[in-house]
Each structure stands twice: as C-alpha cells, then as structure tokens.
N, C-alpha and C positions, 0 to 999 in steps of 0.2 A: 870814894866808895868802891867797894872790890866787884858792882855790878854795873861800872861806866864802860860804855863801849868806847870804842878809839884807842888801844891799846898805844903808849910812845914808844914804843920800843923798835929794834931796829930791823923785827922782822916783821911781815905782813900778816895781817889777820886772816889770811890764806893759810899761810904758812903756821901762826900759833892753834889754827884749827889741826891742821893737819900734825899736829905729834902727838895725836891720839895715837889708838892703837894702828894701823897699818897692815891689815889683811884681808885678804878676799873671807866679807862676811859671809859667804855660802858655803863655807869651809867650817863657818861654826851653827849655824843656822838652817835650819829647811825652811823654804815657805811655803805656807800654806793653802794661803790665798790672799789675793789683791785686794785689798781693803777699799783704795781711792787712786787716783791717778789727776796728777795735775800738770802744770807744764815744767814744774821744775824735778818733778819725780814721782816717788809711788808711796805710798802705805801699804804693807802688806803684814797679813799674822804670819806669825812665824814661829818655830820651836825650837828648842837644844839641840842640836845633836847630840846621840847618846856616847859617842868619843868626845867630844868635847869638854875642854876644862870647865867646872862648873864657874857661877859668876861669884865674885868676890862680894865685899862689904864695900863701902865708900867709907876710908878710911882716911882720905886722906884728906878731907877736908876741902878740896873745892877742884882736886886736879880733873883737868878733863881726859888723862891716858889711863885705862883702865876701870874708871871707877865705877864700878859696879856695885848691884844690890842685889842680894838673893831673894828671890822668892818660890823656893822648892827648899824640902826637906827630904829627907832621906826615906820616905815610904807613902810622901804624896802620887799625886797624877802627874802629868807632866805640865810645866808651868810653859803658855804664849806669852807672847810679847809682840808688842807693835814695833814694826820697823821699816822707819821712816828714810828714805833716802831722797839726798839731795843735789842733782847734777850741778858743780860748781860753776863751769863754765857756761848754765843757764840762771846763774843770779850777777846782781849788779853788786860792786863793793858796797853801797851803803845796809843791801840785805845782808850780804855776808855778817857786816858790826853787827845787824840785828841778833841775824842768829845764835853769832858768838856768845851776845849779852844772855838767849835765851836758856843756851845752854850752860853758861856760867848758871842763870838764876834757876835752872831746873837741878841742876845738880845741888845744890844749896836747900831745898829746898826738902822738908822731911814733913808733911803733912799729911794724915789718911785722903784727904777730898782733894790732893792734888797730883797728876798725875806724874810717877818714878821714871827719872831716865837712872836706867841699868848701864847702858855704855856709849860711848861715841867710836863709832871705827871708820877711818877713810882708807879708800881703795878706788883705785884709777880714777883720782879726779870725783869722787862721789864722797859727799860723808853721811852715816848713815849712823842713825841715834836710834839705841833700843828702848825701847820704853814699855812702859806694865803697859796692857792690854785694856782698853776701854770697851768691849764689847756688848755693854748693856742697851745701844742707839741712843737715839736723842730724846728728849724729855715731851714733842710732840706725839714721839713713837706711842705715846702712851696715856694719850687724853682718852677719857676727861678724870680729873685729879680730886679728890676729896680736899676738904681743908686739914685734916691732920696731917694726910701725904703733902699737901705743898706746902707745911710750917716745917717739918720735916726736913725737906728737899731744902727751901730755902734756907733750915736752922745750916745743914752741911756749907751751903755757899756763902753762908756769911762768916763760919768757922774757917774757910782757906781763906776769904777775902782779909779778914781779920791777925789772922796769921801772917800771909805776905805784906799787908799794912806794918806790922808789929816787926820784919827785918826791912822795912824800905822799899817795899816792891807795890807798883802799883799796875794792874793789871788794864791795861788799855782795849781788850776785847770779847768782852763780859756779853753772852747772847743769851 
C-alpha cells in the first residue's frame, strides 16, 4: 500500500522527509499568532506574504515537495493557514515513520470534513506542514447541542470516516 510506513530504500525517512521544499518558511509566511505549543513544536496561524508565490494545486498525486492547494482566489480576503512545526531532533525514529505515513495520507486525501495539507517545507532541522486552518474550537466550545445539530455534526464525521474507510485509512484518534 502506498500508505505503509518503513520506507526500503536506501535513504532515511529523515532524509525522504526532507526533499520537501527547503526554505526558511518566514520568508513565505507571517505568523500570526501561536495557536498551541508542545514539546516537539508549535502551531501557529499564519498568512501569505503578499511577495510570495502563490500556492499551487496538488498535481501530483502524492509527492510531498511542493504540493500544495489553493485556497484564495483573485478578489477574496486573505486565506490563514495552520502551521504546524516540527523539531526533528525532538522525535524518536518510530514518530518520524508516523509522521511520514501522516503526511503521505494527508496529502492523499481530498475530502470537505477533512483537514488540507497545502505544503510540507523543512528548514534547519524542522519540518513544518501548512494546513487549512481549523479555527472554529472544539465541539465542547459549544454545548449544549440540539439534535438536528449533532445528526448533522455526526452526518459530517461519518462522511470523512467513510471516505478514509473507502481508500484504506483507518483513523486511530477519533475524540
């Protein structure tokens, strides 16, 4: 399956992370503000720069160097993005495969209720994944819930569950 971690090949899953793109992302990105803070990095929203190339399509079908997704149009507002960074040399190789796998099966993955990685870019020992922006909070944020809202809610999560079922993906962190 093209979603099994442990790559055989003769480079290291450090190493097939890293030929992503290869640039200091604050050279394409502002941030905003710090989203969360954990021990192996940050979340933080983030924007375009307005010199910056805009982001491409995901054309290619599953590569992790470049592959991006637009979500700005030529006379919207300006589109954030979550960006997630990750201090390599604070994970252990069997996270690393995790990651990899996560980012292989995010990039694969085209559904409305599931969340878009736009791009992967490493710089000094960090990789740093953009992704659409989740900023609506969590579903506690927002008791108490009628029953059409949580048939609703639930219809949405059975539609990604359903979908990642239907290419092989089985989601092991459902809260």
């Amino acid at each position: 399956s093209k979603f099994k971690s442990g790559d055989s090949g003769s480079m290291t899953i450090h190493s097939n992370i890293l030929q992503s793109q290869n640039l200091d992302v604050y050279k394409k990105y502002t941030e905003v503000e710090v989203i969360g803070r954990g021990s192996m990095g940050h979340v933080a929203k983030v924007i375009l720069k307005e010199n910056a190339l805009p982001l491409r399509s995901n054309s290619s079908g599953g590569s992790l160097s470049g592959s991006l997704r637009s979500n700005k149009s030529a006379n919207s507002k300006p589109a954030y993005y979550a960006l997630k960074s990750i201090i390599l040399e604070r994970i252990s190789t069997t996270f690393v495969t995790e990651l990899k796998n996560e980012i292989d099966i995010l990039n694969a993955m085209d559904h409305p209720n599931i969340v878009k990685l736009h791009e992967v870019i490493s710089f000094k020992k960090q990789i740093f994944l953009v992704q659409e922006l989740c900023d609506g909070g969590d579903l506690y944020t927002r008791l108490p819930y009628t029953e059409h809202q949580s048939a609703y809610i639930t219809g949405k999560l059975l539609s990604a569950v359903k979908y990642m079922h239907d290419h092989a993906i089985v989601h092991r962190d459902r809260k």
